[in-house]
C-alpha positions as CSV (number, residue, x, y, z in Angstrom):
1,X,-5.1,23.5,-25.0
2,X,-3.5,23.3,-22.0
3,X,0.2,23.6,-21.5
4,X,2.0,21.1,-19.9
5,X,5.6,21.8,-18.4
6,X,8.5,19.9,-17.7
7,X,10.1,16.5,-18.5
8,X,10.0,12.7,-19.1
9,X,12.6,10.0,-19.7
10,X,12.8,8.2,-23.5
11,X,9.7,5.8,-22.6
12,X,7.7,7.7,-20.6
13,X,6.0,9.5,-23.6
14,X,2.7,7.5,-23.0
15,X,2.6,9.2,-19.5
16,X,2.5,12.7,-20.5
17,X,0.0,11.7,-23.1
18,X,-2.0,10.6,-20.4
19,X,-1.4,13.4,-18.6
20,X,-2.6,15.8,-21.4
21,X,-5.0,13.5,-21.9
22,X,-6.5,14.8,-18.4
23,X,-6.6,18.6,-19.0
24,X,-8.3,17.7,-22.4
25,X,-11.0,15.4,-21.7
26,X,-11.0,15.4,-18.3
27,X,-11.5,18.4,-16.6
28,X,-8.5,18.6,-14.9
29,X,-7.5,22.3,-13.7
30,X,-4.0,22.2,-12.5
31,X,-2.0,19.4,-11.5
32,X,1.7,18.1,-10.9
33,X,2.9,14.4,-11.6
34,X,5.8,13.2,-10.6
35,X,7.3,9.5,-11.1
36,X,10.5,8.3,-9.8
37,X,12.3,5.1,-11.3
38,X,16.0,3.9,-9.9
39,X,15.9,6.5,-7.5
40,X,15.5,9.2,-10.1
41,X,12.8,11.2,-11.8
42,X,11.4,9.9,-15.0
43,X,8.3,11.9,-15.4
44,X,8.2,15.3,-13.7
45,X,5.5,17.6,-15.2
46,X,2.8,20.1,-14.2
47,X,0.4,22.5,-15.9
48,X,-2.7,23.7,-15.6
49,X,-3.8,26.5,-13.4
50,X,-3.1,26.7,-9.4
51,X,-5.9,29.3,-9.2
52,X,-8.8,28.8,-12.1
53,X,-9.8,32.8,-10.8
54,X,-6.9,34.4,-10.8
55,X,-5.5,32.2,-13.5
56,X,-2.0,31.9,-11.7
57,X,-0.6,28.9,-13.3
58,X,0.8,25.8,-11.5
59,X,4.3,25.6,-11.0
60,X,6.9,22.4,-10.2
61,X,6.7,23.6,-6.5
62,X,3.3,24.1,-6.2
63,X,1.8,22.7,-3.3
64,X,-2.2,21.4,-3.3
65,X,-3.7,19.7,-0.3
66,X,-3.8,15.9,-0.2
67,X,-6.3,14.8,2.2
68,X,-5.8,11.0,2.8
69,X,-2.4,11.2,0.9
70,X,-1.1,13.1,3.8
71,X,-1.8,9.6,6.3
72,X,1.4,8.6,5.2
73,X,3.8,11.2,6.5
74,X,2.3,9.7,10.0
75,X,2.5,6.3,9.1
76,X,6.2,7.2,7.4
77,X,7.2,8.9,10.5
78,X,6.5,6.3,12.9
79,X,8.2,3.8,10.6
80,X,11.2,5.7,10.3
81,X,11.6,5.3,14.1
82,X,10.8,1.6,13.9
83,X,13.6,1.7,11.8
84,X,15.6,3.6,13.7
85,X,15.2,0.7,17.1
86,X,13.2,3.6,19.1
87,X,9.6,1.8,18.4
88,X,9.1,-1.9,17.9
89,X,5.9,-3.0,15.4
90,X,5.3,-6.2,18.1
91,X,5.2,-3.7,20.8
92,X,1.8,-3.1,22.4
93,X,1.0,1.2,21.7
94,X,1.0,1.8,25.5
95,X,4.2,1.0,26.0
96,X,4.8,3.9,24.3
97,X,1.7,5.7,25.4
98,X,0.5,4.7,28.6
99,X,-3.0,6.2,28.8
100,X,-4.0,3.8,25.4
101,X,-4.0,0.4,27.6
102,X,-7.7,2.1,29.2
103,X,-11.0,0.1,27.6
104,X,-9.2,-2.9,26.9
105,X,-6.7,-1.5,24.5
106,X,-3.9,-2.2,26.6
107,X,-2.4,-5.7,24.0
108,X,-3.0,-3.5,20.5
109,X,0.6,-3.6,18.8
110,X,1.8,-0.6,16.9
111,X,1.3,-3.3,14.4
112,X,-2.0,-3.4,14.5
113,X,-2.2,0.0,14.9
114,X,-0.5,1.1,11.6
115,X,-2.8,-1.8,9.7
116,X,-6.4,-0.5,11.0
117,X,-7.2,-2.9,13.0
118,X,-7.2,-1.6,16.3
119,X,-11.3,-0.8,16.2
120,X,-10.7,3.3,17.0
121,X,-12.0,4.7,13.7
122,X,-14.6,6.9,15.2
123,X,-14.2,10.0,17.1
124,X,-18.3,10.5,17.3
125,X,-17.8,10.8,21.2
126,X,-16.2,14.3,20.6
127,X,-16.2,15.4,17.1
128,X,-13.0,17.3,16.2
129,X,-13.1,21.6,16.4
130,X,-10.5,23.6,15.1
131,X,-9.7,24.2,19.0
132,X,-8.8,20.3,19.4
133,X,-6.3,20.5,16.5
134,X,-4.4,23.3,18.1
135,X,-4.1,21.7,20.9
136,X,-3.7,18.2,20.1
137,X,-4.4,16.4,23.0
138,X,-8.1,16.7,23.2
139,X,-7.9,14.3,20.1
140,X,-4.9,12.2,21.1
141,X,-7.4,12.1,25.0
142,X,-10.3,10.9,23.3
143,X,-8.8,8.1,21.7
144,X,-7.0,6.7,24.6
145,X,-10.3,6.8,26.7
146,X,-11.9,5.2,23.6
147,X,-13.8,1.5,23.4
148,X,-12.9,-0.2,20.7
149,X,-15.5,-0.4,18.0
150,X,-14.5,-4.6,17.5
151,X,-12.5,-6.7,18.8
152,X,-8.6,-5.3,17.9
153,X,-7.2,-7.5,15.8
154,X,-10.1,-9.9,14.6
155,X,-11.5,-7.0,11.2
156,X,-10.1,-4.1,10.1
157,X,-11.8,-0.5,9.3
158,X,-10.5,1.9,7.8
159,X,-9.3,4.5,10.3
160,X,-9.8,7.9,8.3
161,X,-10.3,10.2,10.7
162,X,-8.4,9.0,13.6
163,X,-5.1,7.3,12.4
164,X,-2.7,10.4,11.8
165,X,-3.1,11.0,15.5
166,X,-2.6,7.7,16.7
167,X,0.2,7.6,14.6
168,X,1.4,10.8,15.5
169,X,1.3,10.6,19.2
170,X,3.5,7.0,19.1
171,X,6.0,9.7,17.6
172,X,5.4,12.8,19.9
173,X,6.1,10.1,23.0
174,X,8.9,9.0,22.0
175,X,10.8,11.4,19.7
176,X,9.9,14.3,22.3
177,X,8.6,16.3,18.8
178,X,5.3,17.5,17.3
179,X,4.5,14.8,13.7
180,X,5.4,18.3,12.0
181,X,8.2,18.8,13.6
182,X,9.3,15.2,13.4
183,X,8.4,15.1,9.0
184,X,10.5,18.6,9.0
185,X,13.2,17.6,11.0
186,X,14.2,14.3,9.9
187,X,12.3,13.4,6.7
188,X,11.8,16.8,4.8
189,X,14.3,18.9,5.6
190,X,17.1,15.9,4.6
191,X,15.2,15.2,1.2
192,X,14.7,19.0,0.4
193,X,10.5,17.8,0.6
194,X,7.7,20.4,0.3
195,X,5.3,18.4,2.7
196,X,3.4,19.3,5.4
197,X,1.2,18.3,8.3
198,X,1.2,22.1,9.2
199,X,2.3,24.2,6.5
200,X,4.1,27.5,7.8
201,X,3.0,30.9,7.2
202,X,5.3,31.6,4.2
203,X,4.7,28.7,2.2
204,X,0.5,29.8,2.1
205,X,1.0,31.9,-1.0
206,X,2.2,28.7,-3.2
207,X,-0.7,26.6,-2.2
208,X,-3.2,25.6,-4.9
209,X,-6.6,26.3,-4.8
210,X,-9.0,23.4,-4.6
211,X,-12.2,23.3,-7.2
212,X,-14.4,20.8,-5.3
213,X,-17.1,18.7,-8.1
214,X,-20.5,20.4,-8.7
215,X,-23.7,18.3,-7.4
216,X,-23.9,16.5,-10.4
217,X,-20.5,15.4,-10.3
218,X,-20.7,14.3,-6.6
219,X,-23.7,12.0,-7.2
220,X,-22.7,10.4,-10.0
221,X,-19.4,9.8,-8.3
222,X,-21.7,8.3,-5.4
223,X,-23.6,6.5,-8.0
224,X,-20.5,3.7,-8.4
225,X,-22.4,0.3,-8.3
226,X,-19.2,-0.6,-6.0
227,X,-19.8,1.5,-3.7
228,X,-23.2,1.5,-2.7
229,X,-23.3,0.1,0.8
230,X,-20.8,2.6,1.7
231,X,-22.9,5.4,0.5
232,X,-26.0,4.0,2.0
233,X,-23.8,3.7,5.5
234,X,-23.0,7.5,5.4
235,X,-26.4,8.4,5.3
236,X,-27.3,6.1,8.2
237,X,-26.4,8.5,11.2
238,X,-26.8,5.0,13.1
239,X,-23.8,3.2,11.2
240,X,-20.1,3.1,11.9
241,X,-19.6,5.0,8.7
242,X,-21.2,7.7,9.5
243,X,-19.5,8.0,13.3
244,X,-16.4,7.2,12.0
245,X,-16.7,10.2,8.9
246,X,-19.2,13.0,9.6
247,X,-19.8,12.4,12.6
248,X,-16.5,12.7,14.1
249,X,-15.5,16.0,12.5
250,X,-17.2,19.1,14.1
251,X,-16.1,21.1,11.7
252,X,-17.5,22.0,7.9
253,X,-16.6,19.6,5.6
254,X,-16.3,22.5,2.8
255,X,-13.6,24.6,4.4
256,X,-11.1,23.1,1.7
257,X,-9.9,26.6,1.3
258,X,-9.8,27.7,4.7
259,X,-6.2,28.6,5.5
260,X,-7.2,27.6,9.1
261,X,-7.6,24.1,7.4
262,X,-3.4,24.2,7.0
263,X,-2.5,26.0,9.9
264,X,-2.9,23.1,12.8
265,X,-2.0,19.8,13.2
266,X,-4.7,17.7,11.0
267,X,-2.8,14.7,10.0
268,X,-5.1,12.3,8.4
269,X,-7.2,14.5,6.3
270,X,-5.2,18.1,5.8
271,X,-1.1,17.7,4.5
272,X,0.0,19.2,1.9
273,X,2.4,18.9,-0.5
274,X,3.8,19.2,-4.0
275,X,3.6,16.0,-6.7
276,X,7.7,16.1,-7.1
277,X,8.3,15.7,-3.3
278,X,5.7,13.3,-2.7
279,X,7.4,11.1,-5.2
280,X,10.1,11.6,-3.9
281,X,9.6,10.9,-0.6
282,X,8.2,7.5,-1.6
283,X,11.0,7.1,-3.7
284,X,12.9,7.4,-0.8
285,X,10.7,4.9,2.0
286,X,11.4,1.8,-0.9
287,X,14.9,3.0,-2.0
288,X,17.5,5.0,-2.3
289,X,17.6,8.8,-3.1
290,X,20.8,10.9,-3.2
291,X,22.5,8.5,-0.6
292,X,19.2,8.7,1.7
293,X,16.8,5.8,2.1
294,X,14.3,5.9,4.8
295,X,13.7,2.0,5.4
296,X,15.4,-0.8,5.4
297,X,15.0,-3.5,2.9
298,X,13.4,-5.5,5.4
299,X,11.1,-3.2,6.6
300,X,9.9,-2.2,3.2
301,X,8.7,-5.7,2.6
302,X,6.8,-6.1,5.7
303,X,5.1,-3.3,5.2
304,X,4.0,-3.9,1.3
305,X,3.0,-7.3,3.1
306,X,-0.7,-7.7,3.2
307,X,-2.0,-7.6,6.9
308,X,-5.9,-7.4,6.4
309,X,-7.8,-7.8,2.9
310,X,-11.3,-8.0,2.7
311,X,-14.7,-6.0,3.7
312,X,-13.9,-2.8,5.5
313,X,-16.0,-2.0,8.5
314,X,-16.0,1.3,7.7
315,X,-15.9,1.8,3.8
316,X,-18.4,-1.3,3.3
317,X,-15.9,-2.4,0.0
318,X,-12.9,-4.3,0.1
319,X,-9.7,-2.7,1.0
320,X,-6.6,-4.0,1.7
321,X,-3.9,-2.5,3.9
322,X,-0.1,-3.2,4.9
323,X,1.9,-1.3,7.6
324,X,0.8,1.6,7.8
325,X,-0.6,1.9,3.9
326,X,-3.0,0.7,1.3
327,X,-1.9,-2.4,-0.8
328,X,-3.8,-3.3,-4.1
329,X,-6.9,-4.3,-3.5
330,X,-10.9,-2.9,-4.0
331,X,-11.9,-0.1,-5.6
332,X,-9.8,3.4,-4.0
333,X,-6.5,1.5,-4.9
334,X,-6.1,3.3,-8.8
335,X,-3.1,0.4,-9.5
336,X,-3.5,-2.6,-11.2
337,X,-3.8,-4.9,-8.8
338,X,-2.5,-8.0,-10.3
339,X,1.0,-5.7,-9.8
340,X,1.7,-7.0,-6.4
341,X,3.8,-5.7,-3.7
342,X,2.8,-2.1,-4.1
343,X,2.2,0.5,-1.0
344,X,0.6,3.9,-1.1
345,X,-2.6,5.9,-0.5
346,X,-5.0,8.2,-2.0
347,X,-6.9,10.9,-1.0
348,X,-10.7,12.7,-1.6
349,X,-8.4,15.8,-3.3
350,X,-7.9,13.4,-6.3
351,X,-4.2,12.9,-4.9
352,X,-2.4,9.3,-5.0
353,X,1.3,7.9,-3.8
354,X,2.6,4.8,-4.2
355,X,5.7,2.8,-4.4
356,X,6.7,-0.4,-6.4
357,X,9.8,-1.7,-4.7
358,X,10.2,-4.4,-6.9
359,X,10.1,-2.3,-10.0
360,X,12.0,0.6,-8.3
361,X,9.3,2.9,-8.6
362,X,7.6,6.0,-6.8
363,X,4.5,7.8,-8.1
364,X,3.3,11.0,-6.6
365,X,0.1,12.7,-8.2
366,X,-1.1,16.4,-7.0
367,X,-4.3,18.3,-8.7
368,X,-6.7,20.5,-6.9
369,X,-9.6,19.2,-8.9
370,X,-11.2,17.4,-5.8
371,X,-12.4,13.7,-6.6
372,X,-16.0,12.5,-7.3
373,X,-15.0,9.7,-5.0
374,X,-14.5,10.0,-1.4
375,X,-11.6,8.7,-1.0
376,X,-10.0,9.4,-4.3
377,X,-8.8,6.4,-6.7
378,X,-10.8,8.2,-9.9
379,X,-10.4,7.9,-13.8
380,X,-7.6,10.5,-14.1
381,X,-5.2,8.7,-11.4
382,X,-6.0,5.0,-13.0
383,X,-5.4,6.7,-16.8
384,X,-1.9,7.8,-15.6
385,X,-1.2,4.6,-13.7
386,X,-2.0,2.4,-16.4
387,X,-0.2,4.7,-19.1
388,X,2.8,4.1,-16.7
389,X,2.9,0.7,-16.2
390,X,2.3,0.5,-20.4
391,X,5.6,2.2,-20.4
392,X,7.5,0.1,-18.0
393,X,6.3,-3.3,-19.1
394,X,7.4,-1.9,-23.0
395,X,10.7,-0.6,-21.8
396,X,11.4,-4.0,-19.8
397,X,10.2,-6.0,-22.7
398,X,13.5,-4.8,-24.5
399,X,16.1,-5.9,-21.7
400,X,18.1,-9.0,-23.2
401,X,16.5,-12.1,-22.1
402,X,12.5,-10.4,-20.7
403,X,9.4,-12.5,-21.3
404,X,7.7,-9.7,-23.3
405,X,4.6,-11.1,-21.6
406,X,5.1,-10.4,-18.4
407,X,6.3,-7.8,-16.3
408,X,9.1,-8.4,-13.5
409,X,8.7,-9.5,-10.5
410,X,6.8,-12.4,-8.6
411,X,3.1,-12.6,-9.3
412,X,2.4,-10.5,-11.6
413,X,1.2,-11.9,-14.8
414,X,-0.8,-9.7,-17.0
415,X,-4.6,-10.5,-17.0
């Protein structure tokens, strides 16, 4: 039996046992969770093994790549600066960036940007090369010289290859700094995080490594009656889902392991970081953490606000996205959905973030057991959220005066 590590708050019991729960019945090799509530950690565990060959365990500072996850360090970053007065969400992305108004692109708002609407989730025209994330602009080039794929603004697609450097290039223009720089300087290196969008030399030797599915894994991840158009799309080489996945990355989808893969700037599908400081640093975008809090209150809830809901363009399922996140809705969100006002994002690593505002919550969830779903959102993440909320909605129950029946908050009545 596996050993799990670490601690959780009177309450939390039912987390860990979900978290066991994992290693036992489901094939979990090594993994960190981390969950904050009032600004502090409630749950902060790990076991399992970093490297299933060598057998060198997994640690609380272990680090494990995220792949989606990492999105919101862009997202974050750019927000931070909306916060800050240096970028307004109503402002149109060339006023920032110039070159972007070419094709037609010249009234998209960093809004619109942030909420995947903007109709750039392809890079088919020139896939990316490990050459083009040294460099940077090549990518950042190729999207401002691109044609939107619909009209911006009218449907949204989800944006997964493209968005960390539309994101990050809004901050490079007007903070003068590289998005790694930018997370180090003013978001990590304040909270004491262990996330990356390029993770330095001497951090390498604490990095997980990843143990993608087997074949038979993979398909019957595919095999999700949910998700079939999406999986029919990606085999379509004529679809947007296939431009805007494969066929915008000219490099091999399998180099998980590649320390090349962590070494450049890759920041919608390659961060990094460890469970506790992604918790954290969601903790600290919805609150308060040791005196530092990201956001403002009214920021927070425009971005948990719903901006597009429905059909995605590019998954083919429902998704729903905020500012510069996911929100509940279709089937790679892993929360209950009928908890409202939640923001986060998952990732095909198996990773998922999220914070609950209202309930003063932050989740950060790190294995390097790769998902059978593309985009993450699989049975281990949903058995830890639900074990989670179980626990809040109990402890809640007991404060003088609760409705046992319902958990805090507007709109959110238990099914």
């Amino acid at each position: 039996m596996t050993q799990i590590e670490g601690s959780t708050a009177d309450g939390f019991q039912p987390v860990r046992a979900a978290f066991e729960r994992n290693f036992a019945d489901g094939g979990e090799v090594g993994a960190g969770l981390t969950v904050y509530r009032h600004g502090s950690p409630v749950v902060d565990l790990w076991g399992g093994h970093a490297d299933p060959e060598t057998s060198r365990p997994w640690r609380r500072d272990t680090i494990a790549p995220l792949a989606s996850t990492c999105k919101t360090f862009a997202s974050g970053a750019v927000l931070l600066l909306v916060a800050r007065g240096e970028v307004d969400l109503e402002a149109p992305v060339a006023r920032y960036w110039p070159e972007f108004a070419q094709h037609g692109k010249g009234e998209i708002t960093v809004r619109t940007l942030l909420s995947h609407r903007a109709g750039l989730p392809s890079l088919h025209l020139r896939p990316i090369t490990w050459e083009d994330l040294r460099a940077w602009t090549p990518i950042t080039e190729t999207l401002a010289a691109a044609t939107p794929e619909w009209p911006p603004g009218t449907a949204h697609g989800y944006h997964g290859v493209s968005i960390g450097h539309l994101a990050g290039e809004i901050v490079r223009r007007v903070s003068g700094l590289t998005l790694s720089e930018f997370l180090a300087r003013e978001i990590a290196g304040p909270l004491g995080l262990d996330c990356y969008v390029r993770v330095p030399d001497d951090e390498l030797p604490r990095m997980a490594t990843m143990v993608i599915p087997d074949a038979e894994n993979m398909r019957l991840g595919m095999e999700v009656p949910e998700l079939a158009d999406f999986v029919e799309a990606l085999n379509d080489p004529t679809s947007l889902s296939f431009r805007a996945f494969y066929g915008s990355v000219a490099i091999d989808w399998d180099a998980t392991n590649d320390p090349r893969t962590y070494q450049v700037e890759s920041p919608s599908m390659d961060g990094v970081a460890s469970a506790h400081s992604l918790a954290r640093y969601f903790a600290a975008l919805a609150g308060e953490v040791d005196g530092i809090r990201l956001l403002n209150p009214g920021l927070v809830e425009r971005i948990r606000t719903p901006q597009a809901d429905g059909v995605d363009r590019t998954l083919r399922v429902r998704s729903a996205w905020g500012i510069g996140f996911a929100v509940p809705g279709g089937p790679f969100w892993p929360a209950p959905e009928h908890v409202t006002g939640l923001f986060g994002q998952g990732g095909a690593t198996g990773s998922f973030a999220f914070a609950d505002p209202e309930r003063e919550l932050a989740f950060g969830y790190v294995p390097n057991r790769g998902s059978e779903l593309l985009e993450g959102g699989d049975f281990r993440v949903r058995s830890l959220v639900e074990a989670l909320y179980a626990a809040v909605q109990e402890q809640d129950a007991r404060q003088p005066g609760a409705d046992p029946g319902r958990l805090p908050g507007p709109g959110v009545n238990q099914p």
